[in-house]
C-alpha positions in Angstrom: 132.1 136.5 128.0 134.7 139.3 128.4 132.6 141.3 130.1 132.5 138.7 132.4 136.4 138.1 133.2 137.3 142.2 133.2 134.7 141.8 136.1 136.4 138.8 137.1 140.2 140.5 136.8 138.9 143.6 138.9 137.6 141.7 141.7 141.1 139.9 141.9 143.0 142.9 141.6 140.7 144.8 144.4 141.4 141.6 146.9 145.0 141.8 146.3 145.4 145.5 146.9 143.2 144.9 150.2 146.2 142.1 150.9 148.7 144.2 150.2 147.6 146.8 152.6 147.5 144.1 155.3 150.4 142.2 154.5 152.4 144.9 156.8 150.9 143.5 159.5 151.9 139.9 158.7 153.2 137.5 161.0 154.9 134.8 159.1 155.4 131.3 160.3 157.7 128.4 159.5 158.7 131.4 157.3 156.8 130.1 153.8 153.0 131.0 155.8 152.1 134.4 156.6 149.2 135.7 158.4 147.7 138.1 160.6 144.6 138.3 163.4 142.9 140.7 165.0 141.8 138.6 167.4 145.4 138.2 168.3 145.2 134.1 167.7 148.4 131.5 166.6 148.9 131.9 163.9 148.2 128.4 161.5 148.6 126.1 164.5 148.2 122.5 163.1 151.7 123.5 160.3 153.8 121.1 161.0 157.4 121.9 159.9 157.7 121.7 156.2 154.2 120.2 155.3 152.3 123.2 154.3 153.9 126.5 152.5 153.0 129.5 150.7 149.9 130.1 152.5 148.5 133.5 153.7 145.5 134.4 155.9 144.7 137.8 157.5 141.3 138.7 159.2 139.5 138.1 162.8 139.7 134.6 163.3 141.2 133.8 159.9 144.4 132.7 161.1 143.5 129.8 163.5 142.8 128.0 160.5 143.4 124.4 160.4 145.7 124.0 157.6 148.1 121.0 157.9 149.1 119.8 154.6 147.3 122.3 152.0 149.8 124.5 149.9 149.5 128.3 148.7 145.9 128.7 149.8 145.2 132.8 150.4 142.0 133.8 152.9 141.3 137.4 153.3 138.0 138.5 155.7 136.5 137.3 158.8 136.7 133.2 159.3 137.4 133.2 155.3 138.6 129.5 154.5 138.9 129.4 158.3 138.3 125.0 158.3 141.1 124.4 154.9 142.6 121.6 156.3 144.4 120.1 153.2 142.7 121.6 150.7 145.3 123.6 148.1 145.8 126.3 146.1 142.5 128.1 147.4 141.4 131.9 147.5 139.1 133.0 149.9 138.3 136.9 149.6 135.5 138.6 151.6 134.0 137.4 155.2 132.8 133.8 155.4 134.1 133.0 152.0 135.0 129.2 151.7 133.8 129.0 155.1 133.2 125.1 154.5 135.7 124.0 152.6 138.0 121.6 153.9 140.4 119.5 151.1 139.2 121.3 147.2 141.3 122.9 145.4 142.3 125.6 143.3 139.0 127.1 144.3 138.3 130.7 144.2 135.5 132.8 146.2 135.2 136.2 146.4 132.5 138.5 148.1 130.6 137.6 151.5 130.0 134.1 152.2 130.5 132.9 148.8 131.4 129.5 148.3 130.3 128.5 151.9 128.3 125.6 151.0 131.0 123.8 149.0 133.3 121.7 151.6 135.5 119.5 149.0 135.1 120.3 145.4 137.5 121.9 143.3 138.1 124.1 140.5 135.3 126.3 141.2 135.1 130.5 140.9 132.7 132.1 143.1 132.0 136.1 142.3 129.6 138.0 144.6 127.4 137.9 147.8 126.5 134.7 148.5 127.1 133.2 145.5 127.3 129.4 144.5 125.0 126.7 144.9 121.9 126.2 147.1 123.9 123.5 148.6 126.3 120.2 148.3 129.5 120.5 146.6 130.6 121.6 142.8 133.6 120.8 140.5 134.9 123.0 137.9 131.6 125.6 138.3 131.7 129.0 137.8 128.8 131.0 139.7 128.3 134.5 139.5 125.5 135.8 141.7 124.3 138.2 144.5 122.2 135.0 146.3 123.0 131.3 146.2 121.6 129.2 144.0 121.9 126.4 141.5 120.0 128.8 138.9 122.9 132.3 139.0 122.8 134.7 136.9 125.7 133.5 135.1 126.4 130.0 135.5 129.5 128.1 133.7 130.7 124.8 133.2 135.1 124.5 132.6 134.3 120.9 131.7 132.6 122.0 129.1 133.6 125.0 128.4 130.4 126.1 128.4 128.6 129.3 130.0 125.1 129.6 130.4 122.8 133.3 131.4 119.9 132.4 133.6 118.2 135.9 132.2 118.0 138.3 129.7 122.0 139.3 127.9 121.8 142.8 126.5 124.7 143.7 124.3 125.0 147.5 124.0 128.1 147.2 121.5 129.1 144.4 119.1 129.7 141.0 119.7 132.1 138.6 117.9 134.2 135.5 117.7 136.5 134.3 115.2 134.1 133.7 112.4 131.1 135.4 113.5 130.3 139.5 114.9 126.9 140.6 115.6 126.7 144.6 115.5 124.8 147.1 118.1 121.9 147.0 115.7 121.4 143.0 115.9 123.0 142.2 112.3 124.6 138.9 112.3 127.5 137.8 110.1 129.3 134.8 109.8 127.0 132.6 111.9 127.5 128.8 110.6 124.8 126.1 111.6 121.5 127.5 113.5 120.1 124.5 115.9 117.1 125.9 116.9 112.9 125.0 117.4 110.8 127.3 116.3 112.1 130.3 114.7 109.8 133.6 114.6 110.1 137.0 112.5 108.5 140.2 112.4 110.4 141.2 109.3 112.0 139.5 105.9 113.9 136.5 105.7 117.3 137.0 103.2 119.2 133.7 101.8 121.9 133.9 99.0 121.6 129.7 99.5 118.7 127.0 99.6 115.9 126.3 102.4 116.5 122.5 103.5 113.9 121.4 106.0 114.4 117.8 106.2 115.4 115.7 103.0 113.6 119.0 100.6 116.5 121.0 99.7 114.8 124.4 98.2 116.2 127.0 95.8 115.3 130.0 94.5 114.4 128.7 91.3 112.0 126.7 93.0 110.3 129.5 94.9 109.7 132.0 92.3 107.3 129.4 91.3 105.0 130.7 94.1 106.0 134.0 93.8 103.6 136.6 93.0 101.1 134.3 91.8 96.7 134.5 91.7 94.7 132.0 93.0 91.9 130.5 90.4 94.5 131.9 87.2 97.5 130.1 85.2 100.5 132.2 84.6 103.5 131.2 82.8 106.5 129.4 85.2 104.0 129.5 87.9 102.7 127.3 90.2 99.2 126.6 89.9 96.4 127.7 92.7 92.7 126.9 92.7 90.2 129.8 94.6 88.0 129.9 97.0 85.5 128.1 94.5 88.0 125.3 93.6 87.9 126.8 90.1 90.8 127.4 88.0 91.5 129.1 84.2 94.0 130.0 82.0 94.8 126.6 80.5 96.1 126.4 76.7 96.8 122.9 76.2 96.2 120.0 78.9 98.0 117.0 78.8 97.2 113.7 80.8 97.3 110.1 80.6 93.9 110.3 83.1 91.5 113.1 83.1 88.1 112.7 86.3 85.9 114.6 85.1 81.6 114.3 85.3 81.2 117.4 83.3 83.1 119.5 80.6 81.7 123.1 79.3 83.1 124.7 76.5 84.0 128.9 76.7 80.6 129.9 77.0 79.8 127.8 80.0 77.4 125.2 78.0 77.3 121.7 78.4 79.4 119.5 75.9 80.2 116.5 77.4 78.6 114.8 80.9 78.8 111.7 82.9 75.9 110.4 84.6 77.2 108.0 86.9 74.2 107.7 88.7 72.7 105.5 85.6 76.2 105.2 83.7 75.2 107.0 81.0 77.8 109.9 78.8 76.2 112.5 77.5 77.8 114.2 74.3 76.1 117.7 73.3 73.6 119.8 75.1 71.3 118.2 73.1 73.3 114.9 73.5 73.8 111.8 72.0 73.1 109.0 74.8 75.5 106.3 75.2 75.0 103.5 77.4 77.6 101.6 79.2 78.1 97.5 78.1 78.6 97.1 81.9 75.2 98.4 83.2 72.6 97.2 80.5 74.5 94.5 78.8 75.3 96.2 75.6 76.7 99.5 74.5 73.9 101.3 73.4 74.0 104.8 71.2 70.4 106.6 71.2 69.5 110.4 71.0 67.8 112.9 73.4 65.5 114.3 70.8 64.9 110.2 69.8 66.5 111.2 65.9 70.0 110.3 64.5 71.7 110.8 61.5 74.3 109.4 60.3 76.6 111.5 57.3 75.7 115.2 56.8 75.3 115.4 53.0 73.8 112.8 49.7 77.8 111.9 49.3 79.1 110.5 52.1 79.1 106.6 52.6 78.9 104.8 56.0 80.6 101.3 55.9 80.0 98.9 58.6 82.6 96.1 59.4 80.9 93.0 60.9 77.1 92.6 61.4 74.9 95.2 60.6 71.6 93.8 63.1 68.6 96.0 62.0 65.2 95.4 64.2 62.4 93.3 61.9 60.9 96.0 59.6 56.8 97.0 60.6 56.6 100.1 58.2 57.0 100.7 55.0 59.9 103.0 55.5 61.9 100.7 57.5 64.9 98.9 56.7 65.0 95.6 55.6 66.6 92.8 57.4 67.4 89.8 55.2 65.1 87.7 57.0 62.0 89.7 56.1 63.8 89.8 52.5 64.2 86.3 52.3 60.3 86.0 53.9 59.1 88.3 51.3 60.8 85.8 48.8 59.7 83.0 49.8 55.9 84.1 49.5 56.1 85.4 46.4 57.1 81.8 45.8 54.5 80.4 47.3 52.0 81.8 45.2 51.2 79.4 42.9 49.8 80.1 39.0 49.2 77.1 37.7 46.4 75.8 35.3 44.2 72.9 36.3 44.8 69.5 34.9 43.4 67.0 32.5 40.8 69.7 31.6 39.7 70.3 34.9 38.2 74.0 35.1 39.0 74.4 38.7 42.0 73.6 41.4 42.9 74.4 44.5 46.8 73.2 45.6 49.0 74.6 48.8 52.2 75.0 48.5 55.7 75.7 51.2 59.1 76.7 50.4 61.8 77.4 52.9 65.5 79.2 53.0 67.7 80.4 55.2 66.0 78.5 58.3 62.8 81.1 56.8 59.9 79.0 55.7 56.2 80.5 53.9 53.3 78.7 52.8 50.5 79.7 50.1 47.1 79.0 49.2 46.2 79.2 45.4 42.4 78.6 43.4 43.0 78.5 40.2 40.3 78.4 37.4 39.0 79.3 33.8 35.5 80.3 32.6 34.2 79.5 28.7 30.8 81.0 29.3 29.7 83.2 27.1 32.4 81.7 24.9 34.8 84.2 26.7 38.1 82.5 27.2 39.2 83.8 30.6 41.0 82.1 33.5 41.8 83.2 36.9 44.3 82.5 39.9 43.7 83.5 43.3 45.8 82.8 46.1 47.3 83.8 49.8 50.2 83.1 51.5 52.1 84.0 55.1 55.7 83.6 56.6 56.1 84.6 60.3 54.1 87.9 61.1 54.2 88.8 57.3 51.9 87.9 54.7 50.7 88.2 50.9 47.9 88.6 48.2 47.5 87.8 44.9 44.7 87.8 42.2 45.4 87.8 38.3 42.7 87.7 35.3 44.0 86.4 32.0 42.7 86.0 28.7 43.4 83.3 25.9 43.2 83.6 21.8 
């Protein structure tokens, strides 16, 4: 921007010392508006007495301008600002310069037919051949160009103060404002607020502050947590990466109030604990215990791979059970006993009668029933005594049956 008004304070001062060297051939009239014209025209014909002052034209043509009410306007070159009618306060330096204008002011056009396209804005600096826009009229514009056109190479708005460079700006030396300097080698201090899209770097990226990209505010504490770190390992303080297998190591101690898991392997890579979802089964052990899920086959059922379980590891320990204890109906000899096949065996024994016969009676045959526990047997019994051979012997023989189960009996006695 300074460049841009030295440039801007040499053209000014060029134009004026091309005035100067002319202003010896002045002619003034109505003694405030001088003028000169090679062309030998009146000089500023349409001035009526005290309506215009100040103003000052020299060049071929220039001074049959048609000024008639426009104050301290200056033209310099050939049918510069030749139409100002009462326009003020214009400068016009350089052959056709403000050659359309007719009532802006406080416009300013220097080089060849710059400005010639604008006939009633105001406020506008024109620097350089042709420059300003394609066409229509501006306000408060600054254009500086060798062509016209909307796009210049630099274009400004006074509005706005704004100023925009319609190509690449090379800065050879350093560049600063109040709060801000960037040196020759591209190092920037002091900048406040960067609005920007996408922002791209071949190199590092320094911040004494935080990262904030959108409501995440950053800060270095936070980013040394993915600092240095190796993919598929825990470290200390670190953020946690899985590789390219999803697999992860390093834990000590994991704590979680839900863990989804199918399988868990201890530190030599075996099996200890497995879900098969498939048939909702858990698996605990390489050689596992099998426990089925309530959900799936009605109850929860515990059973063993190698179809063996133990329960207590040595002659001492106890196992207590709190509620029912259900055992399966006993068919061997080394099976449990369920108090219904005790109360069965029971009630056979029961049924077995020993009895004599009656009123002398060598033989008799009786059945017999006895029940408990909603268990019920029944028994068969001969019973009978022999004298022959005057050997006093008696005898019982009898059967009985409960359920599936059954039971024997035969006894020999003799009497003295």
């Amino acid at each position: 921007m300074v460049l841009i008004f030295i440039k801007l304070f040499i053209f000014i001062y060029l134009g004026f010392s091309i005035f100067a060297d002319y202003s010896a051939y002045a002619t003034c009239t109505e003694t405030s508006n001088c003028g000169s014209d090679s062309g030998q025209a009146s000089i500023f014909p349409d001035i009526t007495t005290g309506e215009a002052n100040y103003n000052t034209a020299h060049g071929y043509h220039s001074a049959g301008m048609d000024i008639t009410t426009g104050d301290a306007n200056t033209v310099l070159g050939y049918e510069a600002g030749k139409i100002i009618n009462t326009g003020s306060y214009n400068t016009a330096i350089g052959s056709d310069s403000l050659s359309s204008l007719t009532v802006g002011n406080n416009n300013t056009a220097i080089g060849y037919n710059s400005g010639s396209n604008n006939s009633s804005g105001s406020g506008n600096i024109f620097i350089g051949y042709e420059a300003g826009p394609a066409s229509g009229d501006v306000s408060n514009q600054l254009y500086i160009a060798n062509s016209s056109s909307n796009t210049p190479l630099i274009h400004g708005d006074f509005s706005t103060n704004t100023v925009t460079i319609n190509d690449d700006l090379v800065i050879n030396g350093s560049f600063s404002g109040s709060n801000y300097s960037i040196d020759s080698n591209g190092n920037a201090s002091g900048i406040g607020t960067l609005s920007s899209g996408t922002i791209s770097s071949s190199g590092n990226i320094s911040a004494s502050g935080s990262f904030i990209i959108g409501n995440a505010n950053i800060e270095e504490s936070e980013l040394e947590v993915i600092d240095d770190i190796t993919a598929g390992t825990v470290s200390a303080n670190k953020a946690i990466v899985v590789d390219s297998e999803k697999n992860i190591s390093g834990f000590n101690t994991l704590s979680a109030n839900t863990i989804k898991a199918n399988t868990f392997e201890d530190s030599n890579g075996e099996r200890f604990l497995y879900k098969d979802t498939a048939n909702d089964i858990v698996h605990i052990g390489s050689n596992s215990m099998l426990f089925y899920d309530s959900s799936t086959y009605g109850k929860d059922i515990m059973a063993s791979s190698t179809g063996h379980i133990q329960i207590g590891n040595s002659t001492s320990d106890t196992t207590t059970v709190m509620g029912d204890l259900i055992i399966q109906e006993p068919s061997a000899s080394n099976h449990a006993a369920t108090r219904s096949y005790a109360d069965k065996v029971s009630l056979m024994a029961a049924a077995l009668d020993t009895r004599l016969p009656l009123y002398g009676n060598k033989h008799a045959l009786n059945l017999s029933s006895t029940s408990t526990n909603n268990e019920i047997a029944f028994g068969l019994n001969f019973v009978g005594i022999y004298d022959g051979l005057h050997l006093p012997l008696d005898f019982s023989l009898g059967s009985a049956f409960s359920g599936d189960y059954n039971m024997g009996k035969l006894s020999i006695g003799v009497s003295w």
